[in-house]
N, C-alpha and C positions, 0 to 999 in steps of 0.2 A: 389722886384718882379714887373714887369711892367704890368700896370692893362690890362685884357683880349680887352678891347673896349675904341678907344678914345672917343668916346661920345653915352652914350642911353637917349632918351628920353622916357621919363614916362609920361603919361595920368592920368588923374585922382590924381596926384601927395598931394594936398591938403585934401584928403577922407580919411578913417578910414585905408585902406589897404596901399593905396597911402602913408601917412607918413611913416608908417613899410619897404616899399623899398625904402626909400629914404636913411634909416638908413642902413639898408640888403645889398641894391646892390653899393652902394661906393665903395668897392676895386674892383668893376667889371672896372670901366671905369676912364677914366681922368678925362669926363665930366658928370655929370647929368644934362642933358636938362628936364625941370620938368616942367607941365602945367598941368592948370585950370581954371574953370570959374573966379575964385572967387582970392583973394589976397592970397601967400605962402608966411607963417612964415617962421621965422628962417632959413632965408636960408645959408645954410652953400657956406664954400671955393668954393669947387666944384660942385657946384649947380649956372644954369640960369634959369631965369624963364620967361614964355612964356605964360600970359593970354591969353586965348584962346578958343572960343566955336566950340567944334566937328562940329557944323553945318554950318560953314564960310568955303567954300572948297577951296581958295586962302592961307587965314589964316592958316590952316592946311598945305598945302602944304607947304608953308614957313616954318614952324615951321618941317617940315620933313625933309629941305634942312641938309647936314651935316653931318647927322646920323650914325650909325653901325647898330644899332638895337633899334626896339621898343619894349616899355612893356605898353600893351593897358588896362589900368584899368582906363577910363575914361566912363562917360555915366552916366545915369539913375542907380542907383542904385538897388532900386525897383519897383514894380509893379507900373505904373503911367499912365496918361491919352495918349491915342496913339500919341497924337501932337509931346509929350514929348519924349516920344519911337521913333518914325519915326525920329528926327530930332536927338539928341543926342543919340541914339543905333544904329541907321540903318543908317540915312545918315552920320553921322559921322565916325561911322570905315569904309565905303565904303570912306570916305575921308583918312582917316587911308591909308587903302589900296591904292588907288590909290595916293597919297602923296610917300608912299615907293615904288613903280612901277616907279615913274618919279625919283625919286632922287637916285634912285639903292639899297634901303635899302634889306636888303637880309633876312633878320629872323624876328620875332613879336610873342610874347607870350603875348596870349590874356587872359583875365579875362572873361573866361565862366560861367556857373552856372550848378548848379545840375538843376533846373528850364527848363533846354532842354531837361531833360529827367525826369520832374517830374513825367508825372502820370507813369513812371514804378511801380510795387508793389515792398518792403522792398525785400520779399522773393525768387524773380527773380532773381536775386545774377547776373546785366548785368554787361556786358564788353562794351567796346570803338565801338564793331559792332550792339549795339542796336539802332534797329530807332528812332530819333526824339519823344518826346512826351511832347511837352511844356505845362507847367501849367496855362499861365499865355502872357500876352503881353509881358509885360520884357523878359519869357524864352522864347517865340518864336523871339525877334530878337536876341536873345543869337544863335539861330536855323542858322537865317539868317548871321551870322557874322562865324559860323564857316564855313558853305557850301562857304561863302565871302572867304573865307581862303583856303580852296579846290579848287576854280576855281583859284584862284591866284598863288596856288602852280603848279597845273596841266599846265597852260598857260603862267605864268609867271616866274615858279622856286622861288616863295618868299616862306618860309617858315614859318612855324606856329606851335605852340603848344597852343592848345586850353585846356586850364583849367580849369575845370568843377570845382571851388569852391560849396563846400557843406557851409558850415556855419565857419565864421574865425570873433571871436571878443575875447571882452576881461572878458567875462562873461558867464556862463552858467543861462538861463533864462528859457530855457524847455530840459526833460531828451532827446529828437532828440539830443540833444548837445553833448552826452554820446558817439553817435556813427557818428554823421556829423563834430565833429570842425574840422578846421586845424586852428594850432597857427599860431601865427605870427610869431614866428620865423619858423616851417615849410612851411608856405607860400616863405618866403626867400628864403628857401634852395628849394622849388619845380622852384622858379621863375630863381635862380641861376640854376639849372639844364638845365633848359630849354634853357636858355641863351650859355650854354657852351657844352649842349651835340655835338659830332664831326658832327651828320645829324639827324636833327627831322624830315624832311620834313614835311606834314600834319599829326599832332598828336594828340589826344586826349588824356589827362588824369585826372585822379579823384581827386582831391583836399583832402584829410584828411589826418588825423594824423594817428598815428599807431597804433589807439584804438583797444578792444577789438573783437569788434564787427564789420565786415566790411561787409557791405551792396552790394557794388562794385568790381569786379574784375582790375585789374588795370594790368593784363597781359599783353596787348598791349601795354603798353608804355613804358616796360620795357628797350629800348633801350636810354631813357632820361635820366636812374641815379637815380629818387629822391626815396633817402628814408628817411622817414621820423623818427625825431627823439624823438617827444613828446609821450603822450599817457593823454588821458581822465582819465584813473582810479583813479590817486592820487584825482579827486574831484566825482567821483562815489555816496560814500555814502551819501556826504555833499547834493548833488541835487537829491537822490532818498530818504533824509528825510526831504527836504525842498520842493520838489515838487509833486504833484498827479500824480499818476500813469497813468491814465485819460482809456478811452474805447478802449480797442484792435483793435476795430472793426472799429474808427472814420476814417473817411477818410484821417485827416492829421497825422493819424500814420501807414495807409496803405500804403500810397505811398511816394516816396521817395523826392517829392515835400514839402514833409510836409503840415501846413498852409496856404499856397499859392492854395492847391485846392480849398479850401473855399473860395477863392474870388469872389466875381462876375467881370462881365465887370467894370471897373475903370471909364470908361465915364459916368456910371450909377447915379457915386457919384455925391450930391450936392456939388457946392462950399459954 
């Protein structure tokens, strides 16, 4: 079978999510163009690698030349001092963006967060048309990077699917966990969706597995495909007799940001 794409490159390639599609999207393409700050392991056959900081807008460019499609899971991870957000969230994917614009890349499936709509409440039960409500600096250029993705679709025909990751690791560490994970191997299969759906144009969709309990409508995006195949339950018991049930009422189990509403301003912090 002849892979769907001669080459995607991946952002963020060297990070917790980033190694899972490195693994995940290999029969997508001939090539994985794979970049980071920092040095990548193990790089296999079909794997280049491309050190690279989001904030160098020549260097990004370059590193776009060639392409089919991106998968943008590079940046700040979390909540961080604005320096760090403006330069690797914000001015980076607008490097992102206009990198794909010059070179003709035509699709990008970005690494959103539940964080651009944290302070919604659990019981809201939104869909892909709720507005904006970032918790946090990381979730508001989460904000700025999909609206980045709408105007570029609208103006320029590049296409997007923005994916609101809820919570994807390899541990449950609070009961949130029960109803936000997406695995990694559903991360795969939403990223692969994403990648192969026939038209995403501007899309939004929710990142989770196929847990019990779903917080989120995910109706909109029904035209990508993914469904997903895991589920939270087989570790249910194990984290609701190893962790505290905690206060109904606290703020990071009212909203769907979780612990991220309790933060303050980040600039606040001492080094």
């Amino acid at each position: 079978m002849n892979p769907h794409f001669d080459t995607i490159l991946l952002t963020g390639a060297a990070g917790r999510l980033g190694t899972q599609l490195r693994r995940g999207l290999a029969p997508l393409a001939r090539r994985i163009r794979v970049s980071d700050r920092v040095e990548i392991e193990d790089l296999q056959p079909n794997e280049e690698a491309v050190i690279c900081d989001l904030a160098d807008a020549e260097a990004v460019f370059k590193m776009t030349e060639g392409v089919d499609a991106i998968v943008h899971f590079g940046g700040a991870p979390v909540e961080t001092k604005w320096e760090t957000i403006l330069d690797a969230n914000i001015r980076g994917s607008y490097h992102i963006y206009e990198g794909a614009r010059r070179n003709g890349v035509r699709r990008i499936v970005y690494a959103s967060s539940v964080h651009a709509i944290g302070y919604h409440r659990l019981e809201d039960n939104i869909d892909a048309s709720a507005p904006h409500r970032p918790d946090s600096l990381y979730g508001l250029s989460k904000c700025f990077v999909e609206d980045l993705g709408r105007l570029y679709w609208d103006k320029f025909g590049i296409e997007t699917v923005c994916a609101r990751i809820f919570s994807s690791f390899d541990e449950y560490t609070d009961r949130r966990h029960l109803w936000s994970m997406l695995t990694f191997d559903d991360c795969v299969r939403l990223v692969t969706a994403s990648l192969t759906a026939p038209r995403v144009a501007h899309s939004i969709i929710f990142g989770t597995s196929n847990n019990r309990h779903r917080m989120v409508d995910n109706r909109l995006a029904g035209h990508i495909g993914f469904q997903p195949q895991d589920s939270t339950e087989a570790h249910r018991a194990e984290v609701e007799a190893r962790l505290p049930a905690g206060d109904p009422n606290a703020p990071e189990v009212q909203y769907l940001g979780g612990f991220f509403v309790n933060l303050g301003h980040p600039d606040d912090a001492k080094d």
